[in-house]
N, C-alpha and C positions, 0 to 999 in steps of 0.2 A: 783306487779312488783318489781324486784329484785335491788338495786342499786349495783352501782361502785366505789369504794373512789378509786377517780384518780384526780389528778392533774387539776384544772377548767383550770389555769388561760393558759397552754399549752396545753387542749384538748379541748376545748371549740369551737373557730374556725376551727380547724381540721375535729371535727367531725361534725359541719352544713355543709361545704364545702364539705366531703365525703360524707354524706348523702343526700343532692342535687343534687350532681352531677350523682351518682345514681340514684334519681327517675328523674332525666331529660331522663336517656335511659329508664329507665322502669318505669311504672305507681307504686306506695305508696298509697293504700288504707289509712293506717292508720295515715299519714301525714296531720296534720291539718284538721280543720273541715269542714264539709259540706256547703257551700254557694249558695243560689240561683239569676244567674244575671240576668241581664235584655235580654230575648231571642233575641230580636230585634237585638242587637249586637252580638249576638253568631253568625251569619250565617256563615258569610265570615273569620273566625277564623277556622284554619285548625283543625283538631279532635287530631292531636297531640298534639299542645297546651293545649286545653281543658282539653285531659287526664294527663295533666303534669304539672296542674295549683295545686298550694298549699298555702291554705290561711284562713281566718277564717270570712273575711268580704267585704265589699263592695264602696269605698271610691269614686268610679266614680259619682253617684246620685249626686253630691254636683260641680262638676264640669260643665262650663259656657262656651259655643260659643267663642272661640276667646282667651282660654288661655292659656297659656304656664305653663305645668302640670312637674313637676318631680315625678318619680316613682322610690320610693326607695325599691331595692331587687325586679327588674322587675321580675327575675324568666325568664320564656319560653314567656314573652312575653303577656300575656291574659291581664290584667288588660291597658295597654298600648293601647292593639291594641281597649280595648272597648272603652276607654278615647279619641284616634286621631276621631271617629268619632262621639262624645257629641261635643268635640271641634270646629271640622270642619277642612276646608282650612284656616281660618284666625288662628288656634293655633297651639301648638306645643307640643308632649310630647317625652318627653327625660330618658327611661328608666337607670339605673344604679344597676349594678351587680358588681359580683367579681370572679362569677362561670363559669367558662367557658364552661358549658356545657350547662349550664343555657342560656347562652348568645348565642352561638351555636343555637341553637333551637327556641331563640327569632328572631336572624338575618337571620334562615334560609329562611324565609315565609314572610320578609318584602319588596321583589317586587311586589309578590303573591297580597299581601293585597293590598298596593300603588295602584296597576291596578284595581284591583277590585274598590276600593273606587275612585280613578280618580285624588287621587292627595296623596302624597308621607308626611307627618308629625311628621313621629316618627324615633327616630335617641336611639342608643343604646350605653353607656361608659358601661366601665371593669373600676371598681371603687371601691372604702369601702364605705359606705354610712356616715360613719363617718369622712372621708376627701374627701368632695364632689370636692376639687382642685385638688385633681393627679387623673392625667388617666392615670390609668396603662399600657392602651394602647402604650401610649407615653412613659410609662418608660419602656416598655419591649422592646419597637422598640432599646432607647441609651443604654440597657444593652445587647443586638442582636450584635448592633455595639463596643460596649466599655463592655466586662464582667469583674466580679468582682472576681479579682486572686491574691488579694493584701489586705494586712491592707490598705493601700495606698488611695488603690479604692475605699473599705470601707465608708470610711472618703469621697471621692470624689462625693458615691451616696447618701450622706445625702444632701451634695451640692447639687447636682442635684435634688435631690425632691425639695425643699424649691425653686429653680428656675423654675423648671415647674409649680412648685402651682403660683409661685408669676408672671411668665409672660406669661403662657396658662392653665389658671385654668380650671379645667372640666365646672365646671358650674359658672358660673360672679355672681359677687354680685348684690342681689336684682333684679335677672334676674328673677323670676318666679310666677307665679298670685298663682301658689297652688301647695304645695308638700302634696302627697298623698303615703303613702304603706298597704301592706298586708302582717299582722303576721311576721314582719321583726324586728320589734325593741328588739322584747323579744327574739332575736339569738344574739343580740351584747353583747360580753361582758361588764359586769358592769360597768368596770372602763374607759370605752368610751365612756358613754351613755350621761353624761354632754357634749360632745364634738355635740356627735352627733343630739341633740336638739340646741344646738349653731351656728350649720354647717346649720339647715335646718331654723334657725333662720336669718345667715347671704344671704340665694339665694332666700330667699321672699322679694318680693319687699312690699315696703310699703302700707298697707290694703289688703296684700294678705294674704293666712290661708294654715295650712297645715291641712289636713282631714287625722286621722289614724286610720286603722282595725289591730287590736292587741288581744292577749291574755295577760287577768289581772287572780290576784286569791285573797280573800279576808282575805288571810293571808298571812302572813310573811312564802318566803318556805325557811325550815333547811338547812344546809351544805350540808346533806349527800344526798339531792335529786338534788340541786347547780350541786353537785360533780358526778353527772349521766350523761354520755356522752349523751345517748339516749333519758332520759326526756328533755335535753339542749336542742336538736338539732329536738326535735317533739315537737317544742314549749311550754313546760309546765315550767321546771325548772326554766328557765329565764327569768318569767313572772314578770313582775311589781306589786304587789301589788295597788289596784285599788284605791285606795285615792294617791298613788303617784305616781302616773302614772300622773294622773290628776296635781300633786304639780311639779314636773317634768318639765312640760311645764312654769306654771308659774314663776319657778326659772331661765327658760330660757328667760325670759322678756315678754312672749306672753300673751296675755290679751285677753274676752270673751272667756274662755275655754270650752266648753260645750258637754256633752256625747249625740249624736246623737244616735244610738245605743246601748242598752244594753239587752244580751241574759241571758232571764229569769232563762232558766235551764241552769247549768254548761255543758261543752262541758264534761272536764273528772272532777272528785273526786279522788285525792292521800290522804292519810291519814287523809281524812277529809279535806281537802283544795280543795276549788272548784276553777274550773277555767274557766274562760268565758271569751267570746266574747264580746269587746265592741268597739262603734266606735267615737273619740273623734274629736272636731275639735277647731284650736285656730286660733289667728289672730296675725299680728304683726301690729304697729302703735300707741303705747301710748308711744311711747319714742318722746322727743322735748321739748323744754321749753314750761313753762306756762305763758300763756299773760293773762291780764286783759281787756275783753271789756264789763264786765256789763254786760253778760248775765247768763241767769236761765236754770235749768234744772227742770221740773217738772215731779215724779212719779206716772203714771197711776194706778196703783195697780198689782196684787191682793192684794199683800202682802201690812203688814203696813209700811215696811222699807226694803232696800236693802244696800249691799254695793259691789262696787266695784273693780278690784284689785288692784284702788291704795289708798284705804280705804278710800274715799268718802263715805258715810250714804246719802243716797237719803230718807225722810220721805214721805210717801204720800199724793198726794196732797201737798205740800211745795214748794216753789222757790227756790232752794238748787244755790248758789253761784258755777260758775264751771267757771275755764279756757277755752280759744279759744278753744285750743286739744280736751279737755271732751265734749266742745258743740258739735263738728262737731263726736266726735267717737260715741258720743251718739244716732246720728239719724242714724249711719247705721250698719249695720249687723256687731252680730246678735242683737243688741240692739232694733231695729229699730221697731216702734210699740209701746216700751214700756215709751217714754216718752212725755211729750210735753214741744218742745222750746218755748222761751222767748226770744225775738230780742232785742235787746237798740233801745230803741225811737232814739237815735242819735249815728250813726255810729260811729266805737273808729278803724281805719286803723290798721293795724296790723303793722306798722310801728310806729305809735304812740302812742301803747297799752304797759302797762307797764307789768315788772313781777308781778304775782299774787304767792300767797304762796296758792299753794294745799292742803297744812297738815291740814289746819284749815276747821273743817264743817263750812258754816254759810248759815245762809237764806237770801235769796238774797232781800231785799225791794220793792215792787215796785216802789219809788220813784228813787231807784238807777238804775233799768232799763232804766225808764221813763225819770228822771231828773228830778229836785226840781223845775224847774219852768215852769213844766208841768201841765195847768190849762186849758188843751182841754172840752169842754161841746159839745158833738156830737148831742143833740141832744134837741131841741127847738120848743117849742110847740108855732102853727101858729094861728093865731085868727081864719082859719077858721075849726079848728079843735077843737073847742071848745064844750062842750058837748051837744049845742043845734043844734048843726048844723049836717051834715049827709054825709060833702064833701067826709070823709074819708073814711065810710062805703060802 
């Protein structure tokens, strides 16, 4: 395949937005890889959709009765309409685009569906996935009313975005159980991408998870492939590198990172750089202070030792000393299974509970679970349990 040295950092979204918005009218065989969904949810999905769905993975399976999903780069719609009914009537998913064609095509078949299923839950913004607080819906209606014919005004719609984010933002803070996409992240340019993990960090509500199907490659790709409108925009060029794809997240504060998918053989090979399919999911929730109530966390196995991302060393088998936070993150997903708690013989209120300093590994005592002047004998042998006797047998 032939490249284009052109200009990334001003052709880059030009040509995903042109190239989308084209296969939203006509079908793109070669746009993104092949995925197989769950048929159960294909019925009532109009065959347009279908054929105008582009993506590389499957981020719905991970999705719960009753949540409020964000769908970043909904596309025409397919991924949304599977997730409104895993969800049900008690959830909510909230598509975001920027394509209007794309969009088009999503809100064309959203009473269609509504009817069919019996109840209405997916709602569609015109957005950057990267500043999930403008809706651009909203700025194109004050720029309809107020156009920009001036340095003046210029300057007036910088104001106005910063006032729409700040007093009708797309999406509310910590409003969402799970932001999920498909092959979206690797179309943003580079120098958004910290924003854009920040953004989907800030509409997760606390112990929610963002589930993402992406293209990685396991090299570092050159300038000159960067600088290809067409590898950009058919998701290859601006693939993440699959160790920091994964680092990416955790630079973004999120914690239990973990690759739920990963496609064995490369989708395509460029110059020897493969590139694949993989589906990653994180969580938010280990930010807060650290309290002290004496209790343990203990490592099941397999392994002899773990640590986790905020450098804790779990030993196995050990009573590993951990903050309030780490107790309670510990027993649930995706940790959940892998350890066993340690309670304090006597309760320490979380109002009462002092700060603990996290940095230090230590092993937690049983006496300091327990308390020093804990001399319980549970268990007392009765004279008629004696070994000539036969009460107990």
């Amino acid at each position: 395949m032939n490249s284009v040295n052109v200009d990334p950092i001003s052709t880059e979204e030009e040509s995903v937005y042109s190239r989308y918005a084209n296969a939203a009218n006509q079908k793109e065989q070669s746009l993104c890889c092949p995925v197989t969904y769950n048929a159960e949810y294909l019925s009532i999905i109009p065959q347009e959709i279908l054929e105008r769905d582009y993506g590389c993975g499957d981020p719905t399976p991970y999705l719960s009765a009753g949540d409020t999903v964000v769908d970043l780069g909904s596309g025409g719609g397919k991924i949304c309409y599977i997730a409104s009914q895993i969800v049900g009537p008690e959830g909510k998913v909230i598509g975001v685009d920027c394509n209007a064609e794309m969009l088009a095509l999503a809100r064309k078949y959203k009473q269609k569906i509504s009817d069919q299923l019996g109840y209405a839950n997916v709602d569609f913004h015109c957005g950057l996935i990267q500043d999930l607080k403008l809706d651009l819906d909203q700025l194109n209606q004050e720029l309809s009313d107020n156009p920009i014919d001036s340095h003046s005004r210029w300057l007036e719609l910088r104001n106005l975005e910063e006032r729409l984010r700040r007093e009708t933002p797309m999406i509310e803070d910590e409003s969402a159980d799970c932001v999920i996409s498909n092959c979206v992240l690797n179309l943003v340019r580079e120098s958004d991408r910290s924003q854009l993990l920040q953004e989907v960090f800030r509409v997760l509500k606390r112990g929610g998870k963002a589930v993402i199907s992406d293209i990685v490659c396991d090299e570092d790709v050159p300038a000159h492939l960067r600088d290809d409108p067409t590898l950009w925009s058919g998701c290859l060029s601006g693939a993440f590198r699959e160790d920091a794809f994964l680092k990416a997240f955790e630079d973004a504060g999120f914690h239990g990172i973990e690759i739920l998918k990963r496609e064995e053989t490369p989708w395509q090979t460029i110059e020897g750089i493969e590139f694949r399919s993989i589906t990653v999911s994180a969580y938010k929730g280990k930010q807060g202070p650290c309290l002290e109530r004496n209790q343990a966390m203990i490592y099941l196995g397999p392994y002899k030792k773990v640590e986790d991302d905020d450098g804790h060393i779990y030993f196995r088998g050990q009573r590993v000393a951990v903050c309030d936070k780490t107790f309670q993150l510990l027993q649930a997903f995706p940790y959940q299974g892998q350890f066993a708690a340690v309670e304090p013989f006597q309760n320490i209120s979380l109002d009462q509970a002092q700060e603990m300093d996290c940095r230090r590994n230590a092993i937690r005592h049983p006496q300091e679970t327990k308390g020093k002047n804990y001399d319980l004998t549970s268990q007392i042998m009765d004279s008629c349990c004696s070994p000539d006797s036969d009460c107990c047998s």
